[in-house]
C-alpha positions as CSV (number, residue, x, y, z in Angstrom):
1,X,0.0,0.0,0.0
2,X,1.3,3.4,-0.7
3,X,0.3,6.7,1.2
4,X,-1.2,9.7,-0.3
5,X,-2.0,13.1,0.7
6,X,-4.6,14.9,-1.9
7,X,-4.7,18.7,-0.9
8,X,-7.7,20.9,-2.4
9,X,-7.2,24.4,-2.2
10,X,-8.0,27.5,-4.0
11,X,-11.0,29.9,-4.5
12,X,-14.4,29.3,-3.2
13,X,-17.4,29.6,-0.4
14,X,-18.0,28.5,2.6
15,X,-21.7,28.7,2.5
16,X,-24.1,28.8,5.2
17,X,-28.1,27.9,4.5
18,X,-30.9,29.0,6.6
19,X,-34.5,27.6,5.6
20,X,-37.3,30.8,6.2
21,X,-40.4,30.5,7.0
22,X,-43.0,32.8,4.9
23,X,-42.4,35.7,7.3
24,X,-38.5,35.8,7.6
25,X,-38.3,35.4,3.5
26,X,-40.6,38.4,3.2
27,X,-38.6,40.2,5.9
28,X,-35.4,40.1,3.9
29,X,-37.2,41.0,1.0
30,X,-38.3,44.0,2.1
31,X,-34.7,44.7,3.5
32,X,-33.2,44.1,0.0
33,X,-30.7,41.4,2.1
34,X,-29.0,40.7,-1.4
35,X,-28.3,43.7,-2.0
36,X,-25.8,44.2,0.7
37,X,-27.2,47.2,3.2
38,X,-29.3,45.2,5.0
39,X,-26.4,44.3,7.7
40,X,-25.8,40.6,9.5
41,X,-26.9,41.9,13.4
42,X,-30.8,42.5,11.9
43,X,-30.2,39.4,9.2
44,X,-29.9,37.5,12.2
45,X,-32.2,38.9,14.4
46,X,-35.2,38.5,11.1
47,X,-34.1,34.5,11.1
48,X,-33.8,34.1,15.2
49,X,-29.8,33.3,15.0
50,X,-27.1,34.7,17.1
51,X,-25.5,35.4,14.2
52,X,-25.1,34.0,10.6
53,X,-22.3,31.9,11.0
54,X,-24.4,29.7,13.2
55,X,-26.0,27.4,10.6
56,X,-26.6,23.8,10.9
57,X,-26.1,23.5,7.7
58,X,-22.7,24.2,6.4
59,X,-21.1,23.3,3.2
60,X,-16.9,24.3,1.9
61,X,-15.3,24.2,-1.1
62,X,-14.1,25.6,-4.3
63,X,-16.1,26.8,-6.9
64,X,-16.5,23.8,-9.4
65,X,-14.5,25.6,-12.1
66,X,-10.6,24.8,-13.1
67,X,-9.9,27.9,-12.5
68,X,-11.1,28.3,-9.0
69,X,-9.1,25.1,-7.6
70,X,-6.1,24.2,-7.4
71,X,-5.4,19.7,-6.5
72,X,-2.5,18.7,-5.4
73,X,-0.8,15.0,-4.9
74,X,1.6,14.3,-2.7
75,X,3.4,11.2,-2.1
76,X,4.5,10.3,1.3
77,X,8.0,12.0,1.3
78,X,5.9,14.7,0.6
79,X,6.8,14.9,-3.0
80,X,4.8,16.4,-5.5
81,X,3.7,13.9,-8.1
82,X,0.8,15.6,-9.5
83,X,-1.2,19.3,-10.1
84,X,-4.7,20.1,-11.7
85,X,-4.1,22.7,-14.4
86,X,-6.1,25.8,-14.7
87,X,-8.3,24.0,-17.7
88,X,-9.0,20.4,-16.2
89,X,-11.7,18.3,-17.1
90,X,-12.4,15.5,-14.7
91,X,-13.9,12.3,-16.0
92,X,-16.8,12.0,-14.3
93,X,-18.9,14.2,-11.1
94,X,-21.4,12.9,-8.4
95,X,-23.8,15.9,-8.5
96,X,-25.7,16.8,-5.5
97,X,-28.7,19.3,-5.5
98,X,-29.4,20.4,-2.2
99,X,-32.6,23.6,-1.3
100,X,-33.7,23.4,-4.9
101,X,-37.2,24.4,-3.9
102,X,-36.9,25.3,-0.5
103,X,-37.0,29.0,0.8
104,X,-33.6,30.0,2.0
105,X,-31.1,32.2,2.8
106,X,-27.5,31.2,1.4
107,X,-24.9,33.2,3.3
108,X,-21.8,32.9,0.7
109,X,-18.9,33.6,2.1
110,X,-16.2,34.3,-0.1
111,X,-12.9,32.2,0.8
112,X,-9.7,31.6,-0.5
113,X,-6.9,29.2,0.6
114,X,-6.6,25.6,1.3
115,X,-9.8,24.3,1.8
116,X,-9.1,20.0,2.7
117,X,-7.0,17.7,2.0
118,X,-7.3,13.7,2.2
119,X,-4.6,11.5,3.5
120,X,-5.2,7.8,1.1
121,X,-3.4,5.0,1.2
122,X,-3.8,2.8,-1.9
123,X,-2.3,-0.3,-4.2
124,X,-0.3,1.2,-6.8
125,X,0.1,4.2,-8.0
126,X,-2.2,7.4,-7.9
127,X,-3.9,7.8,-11.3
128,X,-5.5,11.1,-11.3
129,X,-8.4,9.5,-13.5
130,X,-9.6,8.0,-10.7
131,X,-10.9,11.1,-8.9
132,X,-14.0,11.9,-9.0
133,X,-15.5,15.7,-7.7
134,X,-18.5,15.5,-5.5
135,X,-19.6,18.9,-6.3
136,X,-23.0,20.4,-4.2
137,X,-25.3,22.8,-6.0
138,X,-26.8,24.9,-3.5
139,X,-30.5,26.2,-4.0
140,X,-29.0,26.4,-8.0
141,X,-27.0,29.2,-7.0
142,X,-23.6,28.3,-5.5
143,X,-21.7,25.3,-6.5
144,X,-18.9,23.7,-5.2
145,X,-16.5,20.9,-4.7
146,X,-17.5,19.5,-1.3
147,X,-15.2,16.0,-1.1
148,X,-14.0,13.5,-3.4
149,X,-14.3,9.8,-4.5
150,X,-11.3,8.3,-5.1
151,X,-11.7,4.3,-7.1
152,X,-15.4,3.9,-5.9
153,X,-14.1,4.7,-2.3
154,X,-15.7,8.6,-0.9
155,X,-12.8,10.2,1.1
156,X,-15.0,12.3,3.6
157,X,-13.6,10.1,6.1
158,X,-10.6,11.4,5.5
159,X,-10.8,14.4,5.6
160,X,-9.2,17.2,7.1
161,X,-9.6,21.0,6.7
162,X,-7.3,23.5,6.2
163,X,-6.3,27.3,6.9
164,X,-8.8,29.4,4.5
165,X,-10.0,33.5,5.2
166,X,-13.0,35.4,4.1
167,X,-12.8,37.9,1.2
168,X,-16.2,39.0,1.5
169,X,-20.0,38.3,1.9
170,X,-22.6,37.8,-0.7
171,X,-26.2,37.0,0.8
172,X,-28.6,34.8,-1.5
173,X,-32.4,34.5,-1.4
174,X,-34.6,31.9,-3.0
């Protein structure tokens, strides 16, 4: 068996969902929340929050564009045996659609750095083939790489996260 480490990193969201009931959606409606005045403190007073970085449901990654991410293989000496280029095509995705027709409000923030990375340990060599993108559509607004497969095997087991920061905040409303 040989070891692996598979680091994702690059631009992207970490994205926070809130469902709304008929009231908070028309709330932040009236408050043109996508329009960026309306600021987080009443945001998260309309959707009964201490503040909007307290979702339940959380989902990281990089935008699912070749541009956006940057995958890197490592071998275990920690030599570099392989880098996505800025036009790669994968294979294959596993799509998932998640808040398609729920209300919501998607708080997008705006990250950059290294996102995860998944330590493998496999027979043979890696063959960059056999990765496979799970990439998350978010209420069809934000999508993004949120873990891999890797042969038929998903790695969300192993994985860990990395140092990322905020560039900014876009809020969402469906």
């Amino acid at each position: 068996m040989k070891k692996y480490k598979i680091v994702v990193s690059g631009r992207g969201s970490e994205c926070y969902v809130y469902k709304l009931n008929e009231d908070q959606h028309k709330q932040l409606l009236e408050f043109n929340v996508e329009s960026g005045e309306c600021d987080s403190d009443k945001i998260s007073n309309i959707i009964g929050v201490e503040g909007i970085f307290t979702s339940d449901d959380i989902f990281l990654g990089p935008y699912n564009s070749p541009e956006d991410y940057i995958i890197q293989v490592y071998k275990e000496d920690d030599n570099k045996i392989w880098e996505s280029k800025d036009n790669h095509e994968f294979n294959d995705y596993d799509t998932e659609y998640l808040f398609e027709l729920d209300k919501v409000l998607l708080v997008d923030d705006f990250v950059k750095g290294e996102f995860y990375s998944f330590e493998i340990e496999i027979d043979g060599d890696f063959d960059p083939d056999k990765l496979i993108p799970i990439v998350t559509e978010i209420s069809e607004r934000i999508e993004i790489i949120t873990g891999f497969i890797y042969n038929d095997v998903n790695l969300s087991q192993f994985k860990e996260y990395g140092d990322y920061w905020s560039k900014g905040i876009t809020y969402y409303l469906n």
